[in-house]
C-alpha positions as CSV (number, residue, x, y, z in Angstrom):
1,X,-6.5,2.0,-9.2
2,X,-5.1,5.5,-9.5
3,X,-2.4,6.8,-11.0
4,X,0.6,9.3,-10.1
5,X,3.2,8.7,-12.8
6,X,1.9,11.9,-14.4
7,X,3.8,14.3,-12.0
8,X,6.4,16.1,-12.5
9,X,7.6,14.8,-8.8
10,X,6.2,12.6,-6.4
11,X,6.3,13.3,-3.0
12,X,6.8,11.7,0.2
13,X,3.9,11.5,2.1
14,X,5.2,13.4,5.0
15,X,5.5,16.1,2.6
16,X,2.1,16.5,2.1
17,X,-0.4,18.6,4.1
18,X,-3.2,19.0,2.2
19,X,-5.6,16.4,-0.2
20,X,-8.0,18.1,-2.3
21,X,-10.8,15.8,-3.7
22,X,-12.8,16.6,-7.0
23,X,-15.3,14.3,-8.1
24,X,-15.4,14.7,-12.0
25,X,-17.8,13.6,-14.4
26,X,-17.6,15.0,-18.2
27,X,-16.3,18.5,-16.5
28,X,-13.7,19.6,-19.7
29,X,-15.9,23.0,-19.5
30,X,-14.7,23.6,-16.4
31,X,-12.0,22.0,-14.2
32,X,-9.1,23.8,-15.8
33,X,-10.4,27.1,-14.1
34,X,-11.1,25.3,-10.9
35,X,-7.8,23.9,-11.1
36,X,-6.4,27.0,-11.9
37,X,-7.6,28.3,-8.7
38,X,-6.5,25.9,-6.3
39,X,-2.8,26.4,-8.0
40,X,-3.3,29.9,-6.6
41,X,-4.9,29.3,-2.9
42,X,-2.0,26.7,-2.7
43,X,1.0,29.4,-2.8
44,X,1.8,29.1,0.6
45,X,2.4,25.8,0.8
46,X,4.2,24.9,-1.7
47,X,5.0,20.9,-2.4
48,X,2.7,20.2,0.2
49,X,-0.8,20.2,-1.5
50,X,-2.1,17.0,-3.5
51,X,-4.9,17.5,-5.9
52,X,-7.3,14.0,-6.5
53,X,-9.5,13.9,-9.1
54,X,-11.8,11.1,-9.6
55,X,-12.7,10.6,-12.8
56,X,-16.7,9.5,-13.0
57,X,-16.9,8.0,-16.1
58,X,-15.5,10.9,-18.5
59,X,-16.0,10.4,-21.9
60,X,-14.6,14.1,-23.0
61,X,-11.2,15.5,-22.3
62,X,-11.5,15.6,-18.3
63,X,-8.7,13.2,-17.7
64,X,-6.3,14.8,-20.0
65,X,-7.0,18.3,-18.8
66,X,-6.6,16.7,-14.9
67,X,-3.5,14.9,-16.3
68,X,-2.3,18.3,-17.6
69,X,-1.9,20.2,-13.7
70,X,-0.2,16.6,-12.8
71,X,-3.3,15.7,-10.5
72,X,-3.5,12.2,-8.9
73,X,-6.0,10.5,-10.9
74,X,-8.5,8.0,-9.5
75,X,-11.3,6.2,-11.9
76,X,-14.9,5.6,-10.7
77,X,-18.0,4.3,-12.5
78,X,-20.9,4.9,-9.6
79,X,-23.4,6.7,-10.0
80,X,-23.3,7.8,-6.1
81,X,-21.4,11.6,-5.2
82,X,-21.1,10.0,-2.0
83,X,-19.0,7.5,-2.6
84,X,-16.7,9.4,-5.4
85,X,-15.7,11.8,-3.0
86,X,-15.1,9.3,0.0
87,X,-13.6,7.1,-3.0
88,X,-11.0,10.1,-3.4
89,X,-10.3,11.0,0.3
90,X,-9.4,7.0,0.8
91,X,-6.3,7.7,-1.1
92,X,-5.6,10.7,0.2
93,X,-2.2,11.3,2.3
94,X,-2.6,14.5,4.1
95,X,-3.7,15.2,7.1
96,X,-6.3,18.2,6.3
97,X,-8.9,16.8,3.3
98,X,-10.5,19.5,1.0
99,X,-13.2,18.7,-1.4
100,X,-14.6,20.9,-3.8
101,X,-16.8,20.4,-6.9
102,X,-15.2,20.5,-10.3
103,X,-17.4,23.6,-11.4
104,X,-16.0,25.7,-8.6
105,X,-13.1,27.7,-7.9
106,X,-11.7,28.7,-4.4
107,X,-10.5,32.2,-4.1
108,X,-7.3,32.7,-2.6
109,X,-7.2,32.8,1.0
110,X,-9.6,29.6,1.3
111,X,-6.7,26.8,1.8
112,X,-5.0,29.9,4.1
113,X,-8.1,30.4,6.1
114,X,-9.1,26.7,6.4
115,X,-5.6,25.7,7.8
116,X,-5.3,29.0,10.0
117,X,-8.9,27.8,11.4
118,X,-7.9,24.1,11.9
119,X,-4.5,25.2,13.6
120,X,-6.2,27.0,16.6
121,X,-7.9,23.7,17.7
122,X,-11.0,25.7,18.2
123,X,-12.6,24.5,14.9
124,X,-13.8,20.9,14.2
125,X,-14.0,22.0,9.9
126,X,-16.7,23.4,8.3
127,X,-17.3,25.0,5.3
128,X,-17.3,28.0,2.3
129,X,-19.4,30.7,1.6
130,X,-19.8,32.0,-2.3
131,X,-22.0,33.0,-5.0
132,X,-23.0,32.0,-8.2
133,X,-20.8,33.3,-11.8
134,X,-24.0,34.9,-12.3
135,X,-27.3,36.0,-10.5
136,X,-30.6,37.0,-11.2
137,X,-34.0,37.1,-9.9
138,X,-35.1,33.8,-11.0
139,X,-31.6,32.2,-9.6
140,X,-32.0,33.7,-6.2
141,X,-35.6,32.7,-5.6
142,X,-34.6,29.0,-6.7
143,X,-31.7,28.8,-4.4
144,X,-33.9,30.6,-1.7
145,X,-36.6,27.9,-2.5
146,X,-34.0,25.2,-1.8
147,X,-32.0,26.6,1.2
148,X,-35.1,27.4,3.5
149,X,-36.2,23.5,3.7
150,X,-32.7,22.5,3.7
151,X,-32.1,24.9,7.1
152,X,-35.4,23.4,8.1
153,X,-33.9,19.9,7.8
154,X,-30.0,20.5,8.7
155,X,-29.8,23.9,10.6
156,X,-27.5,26.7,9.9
157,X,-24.8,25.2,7.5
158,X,-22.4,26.4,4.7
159,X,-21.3,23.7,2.1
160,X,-19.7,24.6,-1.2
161,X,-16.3,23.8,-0.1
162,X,-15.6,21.4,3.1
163,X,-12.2,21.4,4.7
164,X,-11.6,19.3,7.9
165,X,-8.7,16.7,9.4
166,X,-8.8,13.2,7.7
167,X,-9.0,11.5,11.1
168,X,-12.4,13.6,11.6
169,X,-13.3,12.8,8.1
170,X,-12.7,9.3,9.2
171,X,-15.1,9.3,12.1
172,X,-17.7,10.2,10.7
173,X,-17.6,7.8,8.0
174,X,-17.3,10.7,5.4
175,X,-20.1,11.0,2.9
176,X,-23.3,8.9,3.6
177,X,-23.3,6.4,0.6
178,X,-27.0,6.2,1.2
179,X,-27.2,9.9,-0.2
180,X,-27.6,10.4,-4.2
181,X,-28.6,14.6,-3.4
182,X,-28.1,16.7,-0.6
183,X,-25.0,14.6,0.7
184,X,-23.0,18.0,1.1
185,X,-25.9,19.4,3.6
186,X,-26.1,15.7,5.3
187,X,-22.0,15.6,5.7
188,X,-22.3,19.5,7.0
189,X,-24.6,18.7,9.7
190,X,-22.8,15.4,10.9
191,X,-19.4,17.3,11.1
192,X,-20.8,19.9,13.0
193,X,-22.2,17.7,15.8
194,X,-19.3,15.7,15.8
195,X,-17.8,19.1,16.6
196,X,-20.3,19.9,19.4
197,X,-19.4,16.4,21.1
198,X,-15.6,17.5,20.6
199,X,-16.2,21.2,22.2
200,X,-15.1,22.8,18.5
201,X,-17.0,24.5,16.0
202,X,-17.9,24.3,12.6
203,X,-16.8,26.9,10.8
204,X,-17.5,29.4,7.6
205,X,-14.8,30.5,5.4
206,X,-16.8,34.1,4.0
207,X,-16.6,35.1,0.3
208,X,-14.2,31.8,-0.2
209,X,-15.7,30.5,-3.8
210,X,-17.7,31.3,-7.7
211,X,-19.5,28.0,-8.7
212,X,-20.9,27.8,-12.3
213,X,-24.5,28.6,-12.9
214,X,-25.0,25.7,-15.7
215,X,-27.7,24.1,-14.5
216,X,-29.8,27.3,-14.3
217,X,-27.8,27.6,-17.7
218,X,-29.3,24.3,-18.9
219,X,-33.3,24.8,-16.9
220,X,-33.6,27.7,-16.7
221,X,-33.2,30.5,-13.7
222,X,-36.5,29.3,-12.4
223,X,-36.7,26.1,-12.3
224,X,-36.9,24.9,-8.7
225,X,-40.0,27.4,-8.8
226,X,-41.5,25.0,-11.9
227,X,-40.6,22.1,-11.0
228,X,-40.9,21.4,-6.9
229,X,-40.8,17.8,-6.8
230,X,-36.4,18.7,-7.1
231,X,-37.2,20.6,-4.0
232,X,-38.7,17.2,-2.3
233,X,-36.2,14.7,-4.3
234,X,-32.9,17.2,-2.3
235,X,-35.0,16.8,1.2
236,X,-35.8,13.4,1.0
237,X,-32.1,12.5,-0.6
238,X,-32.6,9.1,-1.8
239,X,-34.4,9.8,-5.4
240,X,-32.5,7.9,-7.9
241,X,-34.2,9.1,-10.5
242,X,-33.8,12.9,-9.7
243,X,-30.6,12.5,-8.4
244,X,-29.3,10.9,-12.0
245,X,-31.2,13.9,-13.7
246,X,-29.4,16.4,-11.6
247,X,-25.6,14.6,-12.1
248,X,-25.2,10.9,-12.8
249,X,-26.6,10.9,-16.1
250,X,-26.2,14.8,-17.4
251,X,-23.7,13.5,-20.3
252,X,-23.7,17.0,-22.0
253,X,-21.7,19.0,-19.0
Protein backbone atom coordinates (compact mmCIF):
# COMPACT_ATOMS: atom_id res chain seq x y z
CA UNK A 1 0.00 0.00 0.00
CA UNK A 2 1.53 3.44 -0.61
CA UNK A 3 0.31 6.53 -0.24
CA UNK A 4 0.14 9.89 -2.43
CA UNK A 5 -2.54 12.04 -0.75
CA UNK A 6 0.44 13.93 0.77
CA UNK A 7 1.18 16.06 -2.41
CA UNK A 8 0.56 19.18 -3.06
CA UNK A 9 -0.61 17.87 -6.76
CA UNK A 10 -0.85 14.60 -8.26
CA UNK A 11 0.16 14.10 -11.48
CA UNK A 12 -0.82 12.16 -14.43
CA UNK A 13 1.34 9.63 -15.24
CA UNK A 14 2.23 10.80 -18.60
CA UNK A 15 3.55 13.60 -16.83
CA UNK A 16 6.10 11.88 -15.22
CA UNK A 17 9.66 11.14 -16.55
CA UNK A 18 11.52 10.28 -13.88
CA UNK A 19 11.00 7.75 -10.44
CA UNK A 20 13.50 8.07 -7.91
CA UNK A 21 13.63 5.11 -5.31
CA UNK A 22 15.06 5.41 -1.72
CA UNK A 23 15.01 2.63 0.49
CA UNK A 24 14.69 4.10 4.10
CA UNK A 25 15.29 2.60 7.26
CA UNK A 26 15.50 4.97 10.52
CA UNK A 27 17.36 7.67 8.10
CA UNK A 28 15.82 11.16 10.02
CA UNK A 29 19.71 11.99 10.20
CA UNK A 30 19.81 12.26 6.81
CA UNK A 31 17.18 12.06 4.04
CA UNK A 32 16.20 15.73 4.37
CA UNK A 33 19.68 16.60 2.83
CA UNK A 34 19.34 13.88 0.28
CA UNK A 35 16.05 15.08 -0.55
CA UNK A 36 17.19 18.36 -0.59
CA UNK A 37 19.40 17.47 -3.38
CA UNK A 38 17.35 15.75 -5.67
CA UNK A 39 14.90 19.03 -5.43
CA UNK A 40 17.91 20.70 -6.96
CA UNK A 41 19.18 18.02 -9.80
CA UNK A 42 15.37 17.96 -10.63
CA UNK A 43 15.17 21.79 -11.88
CA UNK A 44 14.94 21.03 -15.27
CA UNK A 45 12.30 19.05 -15.27
CA UNK A 46 9.94 20.37 -13.44
CA UNK A 47 6.49 18.30 -12.61
CA UNK A 48 8.03 15.52 -14.13
CA UNK A 49 10.14 13.86 -11.35
CA UNK A 50 8.43 11.44 -8.68
CA UNK A 51 10.43 10.73 -5.55
CA UNK A 52 9.48 6.98 -3.75
CA UNK A 53 10.55 6.34 -0.49
CA UNK A 54 10.11 3.11 1.12
CA UNK A 55 9.78 3.23 4.38
CA UNK A 56 11.77 0.02 6.13
CA UNK A 57 10.42 -0.22 9.25
CA UNK A 58 11.04 3.51 10.61
CA UNK A 59 10.53 3.95 14.05
CA UNK A 60 12.00 7.87 14.14
CA UNK A 61 10.77 10.75 12.11
CA UNK A 62 11.64 9.27 8.47
CA UNK A 63 8.17 9.20 7.27
CA UNK A 64 7.27 12.62 8.44
CA UNK A 65 10.37 14.21 7.06
CA UNK A 66 9.56 12.11 3.56
CA UNK A 67 5.94 13.27 4.01
CA UNK A 68 7.32 16.84 4.38
CA UNK A 69 9.00 17.07 0.42
CA UNK A 70 5.37 15.40 -0.60
CA UNK A 71 7.30 12.05 -1.56
CA UNK A 72 5.18 8.94 -2.52
CA UNK A 73 5.44 6.87 0.34
CA UNK A 74 5.56 3.02 0.19
CA UNK A 75 5.85 0.77 3.65
CA UNK A 76 8.11 -2.33 3.84
CA UNK A 77 9.10 -4.59 6.75
CA UNK A 78 11.94 -7.03 4.95
CA UNK A 79 14.94 -7.23 5.90
CA UNK A 80 16.27 -7.65 2.15
CA UNK A 81 17.73 -4.07 0.19
CA UNK A 82 16.91 -6.06 -2.73
CA UNK A 83 13.61 -6.22 -2.54
CA UNK A 84 12.89 -2.61 -0.98
CA UNK A 85 14.36 -1.04 -3.86
CA UNK A 86 12.56 -3.36 -6.52
CA UNK A 87 9.51 -2.93 -4.01
CA UNK A 88 9.77 0.96 -4.83
CA UNK A 89 10.52 0.75 -8.68
CA UNK A 90 7.16 -1.59 -8.96
CA UNK A 91 5.22 1.52 -8.36
CA UNK A 92 7.09 3.61 -10.14
CA UNK A 93 5.39 5.49 -13.28
CA UNK A 94 8.29 6.90 -15.25
CA UNK A 95 9.97 5.76 -17.74
CA UNK A 96 13.83 6.39 -16.54
CA UNK A 97 14.11 4.72 -12.64
CA UNK A 98 16.73 6.36 -10.35
CA UNK A 99 17.75 4.86 -7.04
CA UNK A 100 19.84 6.29 -4.59
CA UNK A 101 20.51 5.49 -0.90
CA UNK A 102 18.95 7.75 1.67
CA UNK A 103 22.42 8.86 3.11
CA UNK A 104 23.45 10.28 -0.25
CA UNK A 105 22.96 13.28 -2.16
CA UNK A 106 23.22 13.78 -5.99
CA UNK A 107 24.94 16.91 -7.13
CA UNK A 108 23.27 18.80 -9.72
CA UNK A 109 23.89 17.71 -13.06
CA UNK A 110 23.24 13.87 -12.16
CA UNK A 111 19.37 13.61 -13.30
CA UNK A 112 20.82 16.09 -16.37
CA UNK A 113 23.60 13.87 -17.24
CA UNK A 114 21.71 10.58 -16.70
CA UNK A 115 18.79 11.63 -19.05
CA UNK A 116 21.32 13.33 -21.67
CA UNK A 117 23.13 9.78 -21.61
CA UNK A 118 19.87 7.65 -21.95
CA UNK A 119 18.60 10.04 -24.77
CA UNK A 120 21.56 9.20 -27.28
CA UNK A 121 20.51 5.50 -27.30
CA UNK A 122 24.21 4.79 -26.91
CA UNK A 123 23.94 3.99 -23.18
CA UNK A 124 22.10 0.95 -21.66
CA UNK A 125 22.32 2.93 -17.74
CA UNK A 126 24.95 2.68 -15.49
CA UNK A 127 26.05 4.44 -12.69
CA UNK A 128 27.68 7.56 -10.24
CA UNK A 129 30.88 8.26 -9.28
CA UNK A 130 31.47 10.27 -5.65
CA UNK A 131 33.23 10.40 -2.46
CA UNK A 132 32.72 10.10 0.97
CA UNK A 133 31.61 13.58 3.38
CA UNK A 134 34.87 12.88 4.74
CA UNK A 135 38.17 10.92 4.04
CA UNK A 136 41.07 9.70 5.73
CA UNK A 137 43.71 7.20 5.64
CA UNK A 138 41.92 4.57 7.44
CA UNK A 139 38.64 5.27 5.17
CA UNK A 140 40.53 4.91 1.97
CA UNK A 141 42.37 1.70 2.70
CA UNK A 142 38.85 0.11 3.87
CA UNK A 143 37.09 1.11 0.76
CA UNK A 144 40.28 0.03 -1.25
CA UNK A 145 40.20 -3.30 0.79
CA UNK A 146 36.58 -3.76 -0.45
CA UNK A 147 36.65 -2.46 -4.09
CA UNK A 148 39.77 -4.67 -5.28
CA UNK A 149 37.77 -8.17 -4.54
CA UNK A 150 34.62 -6.58 -5.66
CA UNK A 151 36.45 -5.65 -9.35
CA UNK A 152 37.84 -9.10 -9.00
CA UNK A 153 34.23 -10.50 -8.73
CA UNK A 154 32.18 -7.89 -10.94
CA UNK A 155 34.70 -6.07 -13.23
CA UNK A 156 35.02 -2.37 -13.68
CA UNK A 157 31.64 -0.92 -12.22
CA UNK A 158 30.43 2.43 -10.58
CA UNK A 159 27.36 1.98 -8.17
CA UNK A 160 26.32 4.75 -5.83
CA UNK A 161 23.62 6.05 -7.83
CA UNK A 162 21.96 3.73 -10.72
CA UNK A 163 19.85 5.40 -13.45
CA UNK A 164 18.49 3.22 -16.33
CA UNK A 165 14.88 2.77 -18.39
CA UNK A 166 12.21 0.85 -16.38
CA UNK A 167 11.63 -1.58 -19.28
CA UNK A 168 15.59 -2.42 -18.79
CA UNK A 169 15.12 -2.41 -15.12
CA UNK A 170 12.38 -4.89 -15.91
CA UNK A 171 14.47 -7.31 -17.78
CA UNK A 172 16.70 -7.93 -15.70
CA UNK A 173 14.53 -8.60 -12.94
CA UNK A 174 15.93 -5.52 -11.00
CA UNK A 175 17.70 -6.28 -7.78
CA UNK A 176 18.54 -10.11 -7.05
CA UNK A 177 16.32 -10.80 -4.00
CA UNK A 178 18.76 -13.53 -3.23
CA UNK A 179 21.34 -10.66 -2.35
CA UNK A 180 21.38 -9.21 1.45
CA UNK A 181 25.14 -7.16 0.60
CA UNK A 182 26.69 -6.27 -2.55
CA UNK A 183 23.27 -6.28 -4.48
CA UNK A 184 24.38 -2.73 -5.96
CA UNK A 185 27.71 -4.38 -7.48
CA UNK A 186 25.52 -7.66 -8.50
CA UNK A 187 22.74 -5.24 -10.28
CA UNK A 188 25.85 -3.12 -11.90
CA UNK A 189 27.36 -6.07 -13.54
CA UNK A 190 23.95 -7.55 -14.83
CA UNK A 191 22.99 -4.17 -16.44
CA UNK A 192 26.04 -3.84 -18.05
CA UNK A 193 25.88 -7.22 -19.94
CA UNK A 194 22.44 -6.73 -20.65
CA UNK A 195 23.95 -3.65 -22.33
CA UNK A 196 26.68 -5.67 -24.22
CA UNK A 197 23.90 -8.00 -25.67
CA UNK A 198 21.98 -4.67 -26.61
CA UNK A 199 25.24 -3.03 -28.31
CA UNK A 200 25.00 0.00 -25.43
CA UNK A 201 27.14 0.84 -22.76
CA UNK A 202 27.05 1.17 -19.25
CA UNK A 203 27.85 4.32 -18.27
CA UNK A 204 29.62 6.63 -15.36
CA UNK A 205 28.21 9.88 -14.36
CA UNK A 206 31.87 11.50 -12.80
CA UNK A 207 31.80 13.57 -9.51
CA UNK A 208 27.79 12.94 -9.52
CA UNK A 209 27.36 12.30 -5.47
CA UNK A 210 28.69 12.79 -1.21
CA UNK A 211 27.45 9.73 0.71
CA UNK A 212 27.71 9.81 4.65
CA UNK A 213 30.67 8.27 6.27
CA UNK A 214 28.49 6.88 9.40
CA UNK A 215 29.52 3.65 9.43
CA UNK A 216 33.17 4.50 9.54
CA UNK A 217 31.55 7.07 11.98
CA UNK A 218 30.02 4.16 14.03
CA UNK A 219 33.39 1.34 13.47
CA UNK A 220 35.73 3.07 13.08
CA UNK A 221 37.93 4.35 9.76
CA UNK A 222 39.59 0.98 9.76
CA UNK A 223 37.39 -1.45 10.13
CA UNK A 224 37.29 -3.52 7.05
CA UNK A 225 41.23 -3.78 7.85
CA UNK A 226 40.05 -5.37 11.51
CA UNK A 227 37.53 -7.16 10.75
CA UNK A 228 37.89 -9.11 7.16
CA UNK A 229 35.26 -11.59 7.49
CA UNK A 230 32.82 -8.07 6.18
CA UNK A 231 35.17 -8.31 3.34
CA UNK A 232 34.10 -12.17 2.62
CA UNK A 233 30.31 -11.62 3.93
CA UNK A 234 30.15 -8.47 0.66
CA UNK A 235 31.78 -11.23 -1.85
CA UNK A 236 29.98 -14.08 -0.97
CA UNK A 237 26.51 -11.73 -0.60
CA UNK A 238 24.27 -14.16 1.09
CA UNK A 239 25.39 -13.60 5.00
CA UNK A 240 22.38 -12.90 6.88
CA UNK A 241 23.98 -12.28 9.77
CA UNK A 242 26.54 -9.58 8.42
CA UNK A 243 24.25 -8.31 6.20
CA UNK A 244 21.65 -7.46 9.26
CA UNK A 245 24.83 -6.00 11.14
CA UNK A 246 25.67 -3.78 8.31
CA UNK A 247 21.75 -2.45 7.61
CA UNK A 248 18.65 -4.48 8.64
CA UNK A 249 19.11 -4.33 12.19
CA UNK A 250 21.35 -0.96 12.76
CA UNK A 251 18.26 0.70 14.80
CA UNK A 252 20.46 3.66 15.93
CA UNK A 253 21.00 5.33 12.19
Amino acid sequence: MYDMENSLEVQKKEDIKISIVIPAHNEEKYIGKCLESILKASKSFENQVEIIVVLNRCTDRTEEIAKSYNCILLKNSDKNLSKIRNAGVDIARGEIIVTIDADTQMNEHVLSKAVENLSTGKYIGGGVTGKFERMSLGIFVSALLLIGPLFLKYGAISVGIFWCYKKDFQAINGFNENMLMAEDADFAKRLKDWGKKNRKKYGTIQNGMITSSRKFDKHGDWVLLKRPKMILAYLKGTDQKHANEAYYENEDR
